[in-house]
C-alpha positions, -999 to 999 in steps of 0.1 A, spaced: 759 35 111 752 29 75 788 16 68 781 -8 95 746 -20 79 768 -20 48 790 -46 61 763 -69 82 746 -71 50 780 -81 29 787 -106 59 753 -122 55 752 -126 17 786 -139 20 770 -168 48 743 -173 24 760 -183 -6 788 -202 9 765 -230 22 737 -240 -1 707 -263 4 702 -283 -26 667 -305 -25 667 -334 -53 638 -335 -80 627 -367 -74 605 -374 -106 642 -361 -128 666 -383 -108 673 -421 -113 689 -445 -97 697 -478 -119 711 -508 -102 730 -539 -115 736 -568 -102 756 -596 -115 757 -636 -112 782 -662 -133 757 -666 -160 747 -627 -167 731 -598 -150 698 -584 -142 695 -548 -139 668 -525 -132 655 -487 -113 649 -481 -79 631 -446 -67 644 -421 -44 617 -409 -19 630 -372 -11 670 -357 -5 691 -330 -3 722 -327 3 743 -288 16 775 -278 -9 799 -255 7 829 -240 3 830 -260 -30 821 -290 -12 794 -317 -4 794 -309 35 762 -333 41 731 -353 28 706 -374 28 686 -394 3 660 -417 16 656 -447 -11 622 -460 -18 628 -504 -16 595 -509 -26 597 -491 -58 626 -516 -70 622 -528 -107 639 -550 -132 640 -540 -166 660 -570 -185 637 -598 -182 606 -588 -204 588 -621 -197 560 -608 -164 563 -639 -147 603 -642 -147 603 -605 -143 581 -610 -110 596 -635 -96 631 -624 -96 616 -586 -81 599 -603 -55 629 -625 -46 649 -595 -41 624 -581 -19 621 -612 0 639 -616 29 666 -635 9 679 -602 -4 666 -570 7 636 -580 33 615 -550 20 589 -555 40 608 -546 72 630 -525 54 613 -505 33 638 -474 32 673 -473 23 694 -446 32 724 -428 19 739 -401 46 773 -381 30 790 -369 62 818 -353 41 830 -346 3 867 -330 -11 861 -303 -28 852 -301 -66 882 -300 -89 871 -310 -132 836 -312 -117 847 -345 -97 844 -350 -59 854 -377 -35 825 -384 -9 825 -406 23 789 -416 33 772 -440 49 750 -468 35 717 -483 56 703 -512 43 684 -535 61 690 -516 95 727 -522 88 749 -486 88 786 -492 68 805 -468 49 806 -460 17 831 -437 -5 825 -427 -46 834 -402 -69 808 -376 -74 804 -353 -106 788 -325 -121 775 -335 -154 754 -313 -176 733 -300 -147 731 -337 -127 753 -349 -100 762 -384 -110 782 -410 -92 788 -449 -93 786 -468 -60 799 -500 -57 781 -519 -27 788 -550 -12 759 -569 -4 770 -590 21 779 -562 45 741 -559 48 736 -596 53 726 -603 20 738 -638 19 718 -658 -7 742 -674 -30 771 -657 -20 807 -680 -27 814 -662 7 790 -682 23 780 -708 2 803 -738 -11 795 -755 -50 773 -730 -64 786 -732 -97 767 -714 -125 739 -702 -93 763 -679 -79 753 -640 -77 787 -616 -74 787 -602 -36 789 -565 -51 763 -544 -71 759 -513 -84 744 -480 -84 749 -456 -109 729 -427 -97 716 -393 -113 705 -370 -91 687 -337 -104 677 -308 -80 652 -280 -82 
Protein backbone atom coordinates (compact mmCIF):
# COMPACT_ATOMS: atom_id res chain seq x y z
CA UNK A 1 0.00 0.00 0.00
CA UNK A 2 2.64 2.62 0.70
CA UNK A 3 4.57 1.73 -2.54
CA UNK A 4 1.44 2.38 -4.22
CA UNK A 5 0.98 6.01 -2.50
CA UNK A 6 4.58 6.21 -3.37
CA UNK A 7 3.92 6.00 -6.96
CA UNK A 8 0.32 8.12 -7.14
CA UNK A 9 2.31 10.75 -5.54
CA UNK A 10 5.39 10.49 -8.24
CA UNK A 11 2.63 10.30 -10.98
CA UNK A 12 1.07 13.51 -9.77
CA UNK A 13 4.18 15.65 -9.36
CA UNK A 14 5.18 14.37 -12.64
CA UNK A 15 1.38 15.92 -14.10
CA UNK A 16 2.21 18.94 -12.22
CA UNK A 17 5.29 20.09 -13.56
CA UNK A 18 4.88 19.07 -17.05
CA UNK A 19 2.14 21.54 -17.71
CA UNK A 20 2.56 24.89 -16.09
CA UNK A 21 0.24 27.89 -15.83
CA UNK A 22 2.20 31.03 -16.31
CA UNK A 23 -0.02 34.46 -15.58
CA UNK A 24 1.78 37.66 -17.17
CA UNK A 25 2.76 40.68 -14.76
CA UNK A 26 1.02 43.17 -16.48
CA UNK A 27 2.65 46.46 -14.85
CA UNK A 28 6.46 44.50 -16.05
CA UNK A 29 5.40 43.57 -19.63
CA UNK A 30 5.28 45.93 -22.69
CA UNK A 31 4.05 45.92 -25.79
CA UNK A 32 5.69 48.65 -28.28
CA UNK A 33 4.10 49.07 -31.67
CA UNK A 34 5.52 50.64 -34.91
CA UNK A 35 4.04 51.58 -37.64
CA UNK A 36 5.36 52.94 -40.80
CA UNK A 37 4.34 55.37 -43.74
CA UNK A 38 6.64 56.72 -46.90
CA UNK A 39 7.74 59.73 -45.04
CA UNK A 40 8.77 57.97 -41.43
CA UNK A 41 7.22 56.16 -38.63
CA UNK A 42 5.37 56.80 -35.53
CA UNK A 43 5.77 54.39 -32.81
CA UNK A 44 4.37 54.08 -29.42
CA UNK A 45 3.02 51.39 -26.23
CA UNK A 46 -0.06 49.74 -25.99
CA UNK A 47 -1.10 47.90 -22.37
CA UNK A 48 -2.01 44.37 -21.96
CA UNK A 49 -5.14 43.93 -19.65
CA UNK A 50 -4.37 40.29 -18.10
CA UNK A 51 -2.71 36.77 -19.85
CA UNK A 52 -1.35 33.62 -19.35
CA UNK A 53 -0.37 31.36 -21.37
CA UNK A 54 0.31 27.02 -20.22
CA UNK A 55 4.15 25.65 -21.28
CA UNK A 56 4.38 21.95 -21.51
CA UNK A 57 6.42 19.49 -22.41
CA UNK A 58 8.87 22.35 -23.34
CA UNK A 59 6.25 23.93 -25.14
CA UNK A 60 3.72 26.98 -25.42
CA UNK A 61 0.54 24.54 -25.52
CA UNK A 62 -1.99 27.73 -25.19
CA UNK A 63 -2.68 31.40 -24.29
CA UNK A 64 -4.30 34.28 -24.03
CA UNK A 65 -3.55 37.92 -23.73
CA UNK A 66 -6.29 40.35 -23.83
CA UNK A 67 -4.80 43.84 -25.23
CA UNK A 68 -6.09 47.07 -23.69
CA UNK A 69 -6.94 49.51 -27.21
CA UNK A 70 -7.69 52.14 -25.21
CA UNK A 71 -4.49 52.40 -23.53
CA UNK A 72 -2.60 52.95 -27.01
CA UNK A 73 0.13 55.77 -26.92
CA UNK A 74 2.52 57.47 -29.27
CA UNK A 75 5.73 58.27 -28.02
CA UNK A 76 7.58 60.04 -31.12
CA UNK A 77 5.72 63.05 -31.67
CA UNK A 78 6.41 65.29 -28.45
CA UNK A 79 4.21 68.17 -29.69
CA UNK A 80 0.41 67.37 -27.45
CA UNK A 81 -1.59 68.48 -30.20
CA UNK A 82 0.14 66.32 -33.18
CA UNK A 83 0.63 63.69 -30.59
CA UNK A 84 -3.35 63.71 -30.04
CA UNK A 85 -4.41 63.92 -33.03
CA UNK A 86 -2.54 61.15 -34.62
CA UNK A 87 -3.69 58.74 -31.13
CA UNK A 88 -7.08 59.65 -31.67
CA UNK A 89 -6.97 58.93 -35.48
CA UNK A 90 -5.83 55.53 -34.68
CA UNK A 91 -8.57 55.06 -32.43
CA UNK A 92 -11.02 56.37 -34.80
CA UNK A 93 -12.81 54.14 -36.78
CA UNK A 94 -10.27 54.87 -39.60
CA UNK A 95 -7.81 52.54 -37.88
CA UNK A 96 -8.67 50.63 -34.97
CA UNK A 97 -12.49 51.73 -34.10
CA UNK A 98 -11.63 51.59 -30.29
CA UNK A 99 -14.64 52.44 -29.21
CA UNK A 100 -16.36 49.28 -30.46
CA UNK A 101 -13.38 47.41 -30.14
CA UNK A 102 -11.90 48.12 -27.21
CA UNK A 103 -9.92 44.62 -26.66
CA UNK A 104 -7.61 42.97 -28.75
CA UNK A 105 -6.79 39.58 -28.42
CA UNK A 106 -3.94 37.28 -28.98
CA UNK A 107 -4.92 33.30 -28.52
CA UNK A 108 -1.57 30.78 -29.20
CA UNK A 109 -3.31 27.52 -30.03
CA UNK A 110 0.14 25.83 -30.37
CA UNK A 111 4.11 26.47 -30.10
CA UNK A 112 7.36 23.84 -31.18
CA UNK A 113 9.18 23.27 -28.58
CA UNK A 114 12.02 25.46 -27.14
CA UNK A 115 15.40 24.76 -28.70
CA UNK A 116 18.44 28.14 -27.93
CA UNK A 117 15.49 29.59 -25.94
CA UNK A 118 13.53 30.13 -29.38
CA UNK A 119 10.02 28.87 -30.14
CA UNK A 120 7.78 28.93 -33.21
CA UNK A 121 4.10 29.87 -32.21
CA UNK A 122 0.85 29.81 -34.36
CA UNK A 123 -1.90 32.00 -32.82
CA UNK A 124 -4.57 33.88 -33.64
CA UNK A 125 -4.97 37.64 -33.84
CA UNK A 126 -8.65 39.52 -33.07
CA UNK A 127 -8.77 42.87 -33.97
CA UNK A 128 -11.74 44.67 -34.63
CA UNK A 129 -13.92 41.46 -34.26
CA UNK A 130 -11.82 40.03 -37.14
CA UNK A 131 -9.99 36.40 -36.07
CA UNK A 132 -6.78 35.64 -38.62
CA UNK A 133 -3.73 33.84 -37.85
CA UNK A 134 -0.66 34.75 -36.78
CA UNK A 135 2.82 32.83 -36.50
CA UNK A 136 6.31 34.41 -34.65
CA UNK A 137 9.24 33.30 -33.06
CA UNK A 138 9.08 33.32 -29.33
CA UNK A 139 12.23 33.58 -26.90
CA UNK A 140 13.39 33.31 -23.54
CA UNK A 141 15.39 36.27 -22.79
CA UNK A 142 16.80 37.12 -19.37
CA UNK A 143 13.62 36.04 -17.57
CA UNK A 144 11.04 37.74 -20.38
CA UNK A 145 9.41 35.95 -23.29
CA UNK A 146 9.91 38.26 -26.19
CA UNK A 147 8.66 37.99 -29.71
CA UNK A 148 8.20 40.27 -32.85
CA UNK A 149 4.84 40.04 -34.64
CA UNK A 150 4.44 41.29 -37.90
CA UNK A 151 0.62 42.19 -38.51
CA UNK A 152 -1.00 43.21 -41.47
CA UNK A 153 -3.41 45.73 -41.00
CA UNK A 154 -5.58 45.21 -43.69
CA UNK A 155 -6.58 41.78 -42.78
CA UNK A 156 -8.53 43.54 -39.99
CA UNK A 157 -10.03 46.08 -42.34
CA UNK A 158 -7.77 48.74 -41.64
CA UNK A 159 -7.89 50.41 -44.87
CA UNK A 160 -7.04 54.13 -44.53
CA UNK A 161 -4.29 54.92 -46.86
CA UNK A 162 -3.50 51.59 -47.79
CA UNK A 163 -1.72 51.45 -51.77
CA UNK A 164 -3.95 48.25 -51.58
CA UNK A 165 -6.84 50.20 -51.66
CA UNK A 166 -6.08 53.47 -52.46
CA UNK A 167 -4.53 54.74 -55.94
CA UNK A 168 -1.93 58.21 -55.87
CA UNK A 169 -1.25 58.47 -52.40
CA UNK A 170 2.21 59.41 -52.85
CA UNK A 171 4.11 60.64 -49.82
CA UNK A 172 0.36 59.97 -47.58
CA UNK A 173 0.74 56.34 -47.77
CA UNK A 174 1.03 54.20 -44.38
CA UNK A 175 2.84 50.57 -45.01
CA UNK A 176 -0.16 47.79 -44.66
CA UNK A 177 2.06 45.99 -41.91
CA UNK A 178 3.03 46.97 -38.37
CA UNK A 179 4.70 45.76 -35.57
CA UNK A 180 4.77 44.41 -32.26
CA UNK A 181 7.67 43.75 -30.37
CA UNK A 182 6.34 42.32 -27.23
CA UNK A 183 7.94 41.64 -23.66
CA UNK A 184 5.99 39.67 -21.67
CA UNK A 185 7.05 39.18 -17.84
CA UNK A 186 5.13 36.73 -15.50
CA UNK A 187 4.78 36.33 -11.75
Amino acid sequence: MKKLSILIAVLLIGFTVAAQKLDVNTSKSQLKWTGKKVTGEHWGFISLEDGSFVLKDGKIASGTFNIDMTSLVCKDLEDPEWNGKLVGHLQSDDFFSVEKFPTATLTINESSAFKDGVAEVKAELTIKGITKPVSFKAKKVDGFYTALITVDRTKYDVRYGSGKFFDNLGDNMIYDEFTLDVKIATK
